[in-house]
C-alpha positions as CSV (number, residue, x, y, z in Angstrom):
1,X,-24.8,3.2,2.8
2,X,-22.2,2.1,4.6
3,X,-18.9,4.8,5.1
4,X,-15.4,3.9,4.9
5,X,-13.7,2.5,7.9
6,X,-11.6,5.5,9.9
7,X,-8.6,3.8,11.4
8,X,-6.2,6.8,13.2
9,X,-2.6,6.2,11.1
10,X,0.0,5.5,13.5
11,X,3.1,4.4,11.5
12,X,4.3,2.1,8.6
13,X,5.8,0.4,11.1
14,X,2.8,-0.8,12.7
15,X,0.8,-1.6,9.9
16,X,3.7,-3.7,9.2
17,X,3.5,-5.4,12.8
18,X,-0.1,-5.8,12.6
19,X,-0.6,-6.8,8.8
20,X,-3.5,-9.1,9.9
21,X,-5.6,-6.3,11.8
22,X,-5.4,-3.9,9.4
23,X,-6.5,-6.8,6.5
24,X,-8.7,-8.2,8.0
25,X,-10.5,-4.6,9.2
26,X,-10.2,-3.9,5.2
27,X,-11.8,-7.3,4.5
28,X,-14.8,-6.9,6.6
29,X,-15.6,-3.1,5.8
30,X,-14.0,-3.3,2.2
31,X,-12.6,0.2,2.4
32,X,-10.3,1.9,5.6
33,X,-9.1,5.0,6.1
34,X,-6.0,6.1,8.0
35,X,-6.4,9.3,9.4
36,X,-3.9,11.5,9.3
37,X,-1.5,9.4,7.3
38,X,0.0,12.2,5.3
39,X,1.7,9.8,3.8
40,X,4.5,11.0,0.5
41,X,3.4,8.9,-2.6
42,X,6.6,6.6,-2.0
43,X,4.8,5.6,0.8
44,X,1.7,5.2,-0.2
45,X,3.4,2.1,-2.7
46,X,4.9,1.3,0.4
47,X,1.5,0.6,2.5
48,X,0.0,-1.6,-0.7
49,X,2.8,-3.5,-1.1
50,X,2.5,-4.1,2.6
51,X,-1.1,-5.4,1.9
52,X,-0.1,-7.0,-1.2
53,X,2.3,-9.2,0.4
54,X,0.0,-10.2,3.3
55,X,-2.8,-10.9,0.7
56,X,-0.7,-12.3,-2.4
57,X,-2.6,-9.3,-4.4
58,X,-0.7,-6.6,-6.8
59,X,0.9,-4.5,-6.2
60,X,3.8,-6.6,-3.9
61,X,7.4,-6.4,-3.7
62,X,7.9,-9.8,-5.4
63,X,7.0,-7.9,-8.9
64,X,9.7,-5.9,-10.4
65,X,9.0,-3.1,-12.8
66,X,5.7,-2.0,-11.1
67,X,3.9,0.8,-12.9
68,X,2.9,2.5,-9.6
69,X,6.6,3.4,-8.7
């Protein structure tokens, strides 16, 4: 069995910067880690809508009234 990618968090900010990385580590080991994220669950929406806009998945900040918020 295969275990979940480890990727050591940096910042929002550079997942932003380097969208395609980070999807494209998710793509080929279909599950990543950020180590020591810590992230609040505000940003936690934040870093999927990040992905969701790079991939055109849900959730993304083009829908409005998202039940994750």
């Amino acid at each position: 069995m295969k275990n979940a990618h480890v990727i050591n968090f940096i910042s929002i900010d550079d997942i932003k910067k380097n969208i395609s990385y980070y999807f494209n580590q998710f793509k080929n080991n279909a599950v990543i880690c950020f180590r020591n994220a810590n992230l609040s669950k505000a940003e936690q929406v934040e870093v999927l809508k990040i992905f969701g806009d790079y991939s055109g998945w849900f959730p993304n900040t083009e829908l409005l009234n998202d039940p994750i918020n």
